[in-house]
C-alpha positions in Angstrom: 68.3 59.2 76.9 64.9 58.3 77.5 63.6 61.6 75.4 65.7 59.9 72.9 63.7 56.5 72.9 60.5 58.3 73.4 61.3 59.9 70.0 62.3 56.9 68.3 59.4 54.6 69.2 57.1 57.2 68.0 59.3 57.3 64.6 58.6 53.5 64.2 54.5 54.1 65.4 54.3 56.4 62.1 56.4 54.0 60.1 54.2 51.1 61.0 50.7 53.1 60.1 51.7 54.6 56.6 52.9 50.8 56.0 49.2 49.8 56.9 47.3 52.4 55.3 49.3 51.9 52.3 48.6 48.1 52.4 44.7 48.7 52.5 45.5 51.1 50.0 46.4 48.8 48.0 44.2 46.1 48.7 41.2 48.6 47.9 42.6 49.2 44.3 43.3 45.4 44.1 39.5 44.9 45.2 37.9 47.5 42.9 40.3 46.0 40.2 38.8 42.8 40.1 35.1 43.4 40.5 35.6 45.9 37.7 34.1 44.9 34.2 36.8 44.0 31.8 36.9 45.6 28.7 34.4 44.5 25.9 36.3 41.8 23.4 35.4 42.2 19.6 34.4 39.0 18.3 34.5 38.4 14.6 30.8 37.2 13.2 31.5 34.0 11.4 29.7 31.6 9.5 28.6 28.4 11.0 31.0 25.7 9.8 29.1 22.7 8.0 28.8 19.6 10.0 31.0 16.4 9.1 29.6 14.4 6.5 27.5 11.6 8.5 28.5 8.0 9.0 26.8 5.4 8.1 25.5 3.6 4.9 24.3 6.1 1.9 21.3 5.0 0.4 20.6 6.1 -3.3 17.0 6.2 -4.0 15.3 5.0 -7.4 12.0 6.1 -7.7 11.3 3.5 -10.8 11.6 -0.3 -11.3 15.4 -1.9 -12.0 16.3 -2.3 -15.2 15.4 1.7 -16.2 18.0 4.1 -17.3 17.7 5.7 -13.8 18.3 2.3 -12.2 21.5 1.9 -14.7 23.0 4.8 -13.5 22.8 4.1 -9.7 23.9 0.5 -10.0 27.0 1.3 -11.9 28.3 4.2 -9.4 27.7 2.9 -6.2 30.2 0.7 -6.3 32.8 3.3 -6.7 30.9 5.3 -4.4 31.4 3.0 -1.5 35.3 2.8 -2.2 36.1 7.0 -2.9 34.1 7.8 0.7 34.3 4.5 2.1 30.8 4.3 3.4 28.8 1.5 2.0 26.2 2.8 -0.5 23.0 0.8 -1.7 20.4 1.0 -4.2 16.6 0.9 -3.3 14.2 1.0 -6.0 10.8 2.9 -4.7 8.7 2.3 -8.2 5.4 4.0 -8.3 2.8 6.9 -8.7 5.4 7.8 -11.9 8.4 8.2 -10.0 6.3 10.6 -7.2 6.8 8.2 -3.9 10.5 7.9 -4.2 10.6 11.4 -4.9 8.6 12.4 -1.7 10.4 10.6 0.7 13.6 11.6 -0.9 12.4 15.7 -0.2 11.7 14.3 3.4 15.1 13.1 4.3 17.5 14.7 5.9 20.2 16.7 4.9 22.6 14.6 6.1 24.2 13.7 2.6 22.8 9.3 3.4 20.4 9.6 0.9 20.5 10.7 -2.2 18.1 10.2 -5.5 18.7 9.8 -9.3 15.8 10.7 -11.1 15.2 11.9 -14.0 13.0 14.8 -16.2 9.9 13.1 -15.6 10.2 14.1 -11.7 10.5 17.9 -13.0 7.1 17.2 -14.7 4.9 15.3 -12.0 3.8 18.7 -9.8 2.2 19.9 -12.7 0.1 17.0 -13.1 -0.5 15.5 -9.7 -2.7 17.2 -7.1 -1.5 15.0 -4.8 2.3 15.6 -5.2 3.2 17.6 -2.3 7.1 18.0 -4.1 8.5 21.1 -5.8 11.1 20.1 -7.8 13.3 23.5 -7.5 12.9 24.5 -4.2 12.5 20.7 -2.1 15.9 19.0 -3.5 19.4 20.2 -3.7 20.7 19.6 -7.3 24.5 18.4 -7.4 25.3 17.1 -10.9 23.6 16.1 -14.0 24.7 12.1 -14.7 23.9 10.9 -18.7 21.2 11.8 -21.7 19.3 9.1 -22.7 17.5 9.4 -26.3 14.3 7.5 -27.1 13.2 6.5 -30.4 9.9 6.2 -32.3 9.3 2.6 -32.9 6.5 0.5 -34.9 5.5 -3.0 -36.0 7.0 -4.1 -39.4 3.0 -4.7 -40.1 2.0 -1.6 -39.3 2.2 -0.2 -42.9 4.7 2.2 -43.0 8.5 1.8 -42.3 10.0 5.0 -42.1 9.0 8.4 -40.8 7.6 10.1 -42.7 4.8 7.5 -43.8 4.1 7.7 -40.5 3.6 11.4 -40.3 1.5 11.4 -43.7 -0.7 8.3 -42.7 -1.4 9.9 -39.4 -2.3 13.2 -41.3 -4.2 11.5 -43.8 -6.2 9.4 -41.1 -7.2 11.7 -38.3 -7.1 9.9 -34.7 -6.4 6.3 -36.2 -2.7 5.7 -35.4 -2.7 5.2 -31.7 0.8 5.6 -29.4 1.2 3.9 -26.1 2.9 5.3 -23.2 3.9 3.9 -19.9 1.2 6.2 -18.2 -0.7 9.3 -17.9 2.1 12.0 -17.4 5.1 10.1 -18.7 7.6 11.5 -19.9 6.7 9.5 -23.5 2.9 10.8 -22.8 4.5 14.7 -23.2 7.0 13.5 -25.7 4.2 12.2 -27.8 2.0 15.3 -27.4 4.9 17.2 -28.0 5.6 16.1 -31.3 2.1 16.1 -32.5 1.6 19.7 -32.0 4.9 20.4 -33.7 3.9 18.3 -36.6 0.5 19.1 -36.7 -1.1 15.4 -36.6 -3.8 13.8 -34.5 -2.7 10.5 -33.0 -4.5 8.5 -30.2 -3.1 8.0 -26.9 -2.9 4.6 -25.0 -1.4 5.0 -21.5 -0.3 1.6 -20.2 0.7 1.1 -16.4 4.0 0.6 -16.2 6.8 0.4 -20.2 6.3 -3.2 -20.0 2.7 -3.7 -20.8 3.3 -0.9 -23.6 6.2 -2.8 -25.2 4.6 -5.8 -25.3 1.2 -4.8 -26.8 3.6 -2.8 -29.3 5.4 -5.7 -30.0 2.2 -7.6 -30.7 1.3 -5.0 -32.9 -1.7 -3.7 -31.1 -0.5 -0.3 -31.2 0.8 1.8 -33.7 3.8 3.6 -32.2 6.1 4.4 -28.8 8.7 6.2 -28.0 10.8 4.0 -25.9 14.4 4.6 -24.9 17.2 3.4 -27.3 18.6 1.2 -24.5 15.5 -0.3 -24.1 14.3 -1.0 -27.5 17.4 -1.5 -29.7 17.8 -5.2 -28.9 14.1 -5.6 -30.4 15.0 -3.3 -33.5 17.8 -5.3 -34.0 16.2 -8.5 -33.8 13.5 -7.6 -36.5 10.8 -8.1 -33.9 10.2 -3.5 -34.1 11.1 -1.1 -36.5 13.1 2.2 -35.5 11.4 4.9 -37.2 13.4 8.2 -35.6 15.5 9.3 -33.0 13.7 11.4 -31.0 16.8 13.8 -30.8 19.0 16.4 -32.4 21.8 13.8 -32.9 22.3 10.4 -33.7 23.2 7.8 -31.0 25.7 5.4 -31.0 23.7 2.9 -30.3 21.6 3.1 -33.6 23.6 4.6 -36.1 22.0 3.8 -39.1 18.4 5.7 -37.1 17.9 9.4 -38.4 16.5 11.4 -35.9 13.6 13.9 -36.0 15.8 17.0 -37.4 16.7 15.1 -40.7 13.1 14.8 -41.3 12.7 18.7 -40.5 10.9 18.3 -37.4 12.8 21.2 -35.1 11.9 21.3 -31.4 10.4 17.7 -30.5 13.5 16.6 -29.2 12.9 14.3 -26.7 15.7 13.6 -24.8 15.9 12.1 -21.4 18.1 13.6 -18.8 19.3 11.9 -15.5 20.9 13.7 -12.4 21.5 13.5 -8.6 19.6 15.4 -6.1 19.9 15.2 -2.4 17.3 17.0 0.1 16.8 20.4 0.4 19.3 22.5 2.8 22.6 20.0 2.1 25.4 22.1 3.1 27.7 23.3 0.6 30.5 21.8 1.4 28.9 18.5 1.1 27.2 19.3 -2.2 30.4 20.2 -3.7 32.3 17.0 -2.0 29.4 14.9 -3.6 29.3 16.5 -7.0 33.3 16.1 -7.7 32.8 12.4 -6.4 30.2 11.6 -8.7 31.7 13.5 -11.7 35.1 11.7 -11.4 33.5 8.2 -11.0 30.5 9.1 -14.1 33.8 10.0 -16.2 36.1 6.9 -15.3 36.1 4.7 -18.1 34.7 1.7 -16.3 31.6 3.4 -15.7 31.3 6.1 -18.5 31.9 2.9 -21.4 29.3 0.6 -19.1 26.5 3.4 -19.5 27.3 4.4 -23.1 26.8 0.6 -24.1 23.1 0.6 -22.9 22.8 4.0 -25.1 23.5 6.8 -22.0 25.4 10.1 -23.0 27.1 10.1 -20.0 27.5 14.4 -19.2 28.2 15.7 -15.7 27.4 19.9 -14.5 27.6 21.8 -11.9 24.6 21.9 -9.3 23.7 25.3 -11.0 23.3 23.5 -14.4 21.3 21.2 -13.3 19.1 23.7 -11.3 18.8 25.2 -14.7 17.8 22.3 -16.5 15.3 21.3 -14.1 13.7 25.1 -14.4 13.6 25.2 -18.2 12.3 21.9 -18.9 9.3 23.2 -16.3 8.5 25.9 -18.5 8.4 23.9 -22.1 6.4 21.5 -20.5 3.8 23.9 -18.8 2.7 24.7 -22.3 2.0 21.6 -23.7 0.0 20.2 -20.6 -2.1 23.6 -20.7 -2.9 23.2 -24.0 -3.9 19.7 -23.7 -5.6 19.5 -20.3 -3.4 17.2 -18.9 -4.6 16.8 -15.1 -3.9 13.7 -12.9 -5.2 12.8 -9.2 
């Protein structure tokens, strides 16, 4: 009998140490298990999504004085701005320097999609001419749709001695650097209109830069200067009046807003088209998302016909783009500009 228990309690002694060593066993895999690396996780490379659109009131910036075709066009969407992203949107008007200090600050903003600029092809122009311009109209701005064309016409006093075109082209052949053309400033886009046109047409006509269109329509109302090409939105209620005669339309096509004007083509002068366009910009780096957002925002509310027929009754061809157009435009009006301030030595500080 007690051979019998002998044996058993050394049965349960051996039971009892495989249970432990199979316990640490298991505790040692359990340990090594979970000090072990895990293995490596593929994660997918993806693009950083674009931030929300900001809150907060969008300001549109007009580099030029109220009352401009730029000014126009941002005072007849922002109302229909503020109710599509229901932020509140003002105008400012930032006049100056030819359009350059509303451009600056507008390149300094951020991208945050609060402040946005309508400018127009005078703005492409002004690097060329000013030292001082620390803009670069391709690379500093973010292009997201173009907004109107606005055409300008060639207007004189009805005692200036010729009523129609081309007297005026044959006087101003026939007397060398008499006529005289004013222009709201050195750099303007009717400065390069005009030189344009008198290298196309091969006559000699002397500049008068005013500062600021108002001093140049009045002395050209008072007949002290021969010619200007002033804006058909600008100058048709004077043509209409009696006070100015409209001599061409600076443009390919007539404008519904002086329909009885024939434009530089009919006269066979190709190529001196001078043709305003206005867009939106935004600064530099705006994410796409927003850009795109923006641009079917302001295409839809530019081509409502609240907007579209209040625009088109000052003389605008309303036209929208894509941002790429509008790079485009920006770009090509650079280079047919280039050559004509080369040519003519056009430098401003």
């Amino acid at each position: 009998m007690l051979r019998f228990f002998c044996i058993r309690y050394v049965l349960v002694l051996i039971v009892v140490a495989a249970s432990y060593q199979f316990c640490n066993a298991e505790d040692s895999l359990g340990s090594k298990s979970s000090t072990a690396k895990s293995p490596p996780t593929i994660k997918l490379i993806e693009s950083s999504p674009s931030p929300p659109p900001a809150t907060g009131t969008i300001k549109i910036i007009v580099p030029y004085s109220p009352g401009t075709g730029i000014d126009l066009i941002a005072r007849a969407v922002s109302p229909e701005l503020t109710r599509i992203r229901k932020q509140s949107v003002i105008v400012e008007n930032f006049q100056g320097a030819s359009g350059n200090i509303g451009a600056m600050m507008v390149a300094k903003s951020l991208p945050d999609g609060l402040t946005l600029m309508v400018n127009a092809k005078t703005f492409s122009i002004a690097p060329m001419l000013y030292k001082n311009v620390t803009y670069d109209a391709v690379n500093d701005f973010t292009p997201i749709t173009l907004a109107a064309y606005g055409t300008s016409v060639l207007v004189t006093h009805p005692k200036s001695g010729f009523l129609d075109f081309r007297e005026f082209i044959q006087r101003a052949k026939a007397q060398p650097g008499v006529l005289t053309y004013a222009s709201a400033g050195l750099g303007t886009s009717q400065h390069i209109s005009m030189e344009l046109l008198k290298d196309i047409s091969k006559i000699d006509v002397l500049h008068v830069p005013y500062k600021g269109s108002a001093g140049a329509l009045n002395d050209l109302l008072g007949g002290q200067v021969s010619v200007s090409l002033v804006p058909v939105h600008v100058v048709m209620p004077h043509v209409n009046s009696g006070r100015l005669v409209a001599l061409a339309l600076a443009s390919s096509k007539r404008n519904p807003k002086g329909q009885t004007i024939p434009t530089f083509s009919e006269f066979g002068i190709e190529g001196a088209e001078a043709d305003i366009w206005y867009g939106f910009w935004g600064p530099k780096s705006l994410p796409n998302s927003l850009v795109k957002s923006l641009n079917n925002d302001l295409k839809s509310i530019l081509l409502s016909s609240q907007v579209k027929d209040a625009l088109e009754k000052q003389g605008l061809d309303v036209t929208t783009s894509s941002p790429e157009d509008l790079q485009n435009i920006v770009i090509k009006e650079i280079q047919n500009v280039s050559r004509i301030i080369d040519k003519n030595k056009i430098s401003l500080n």
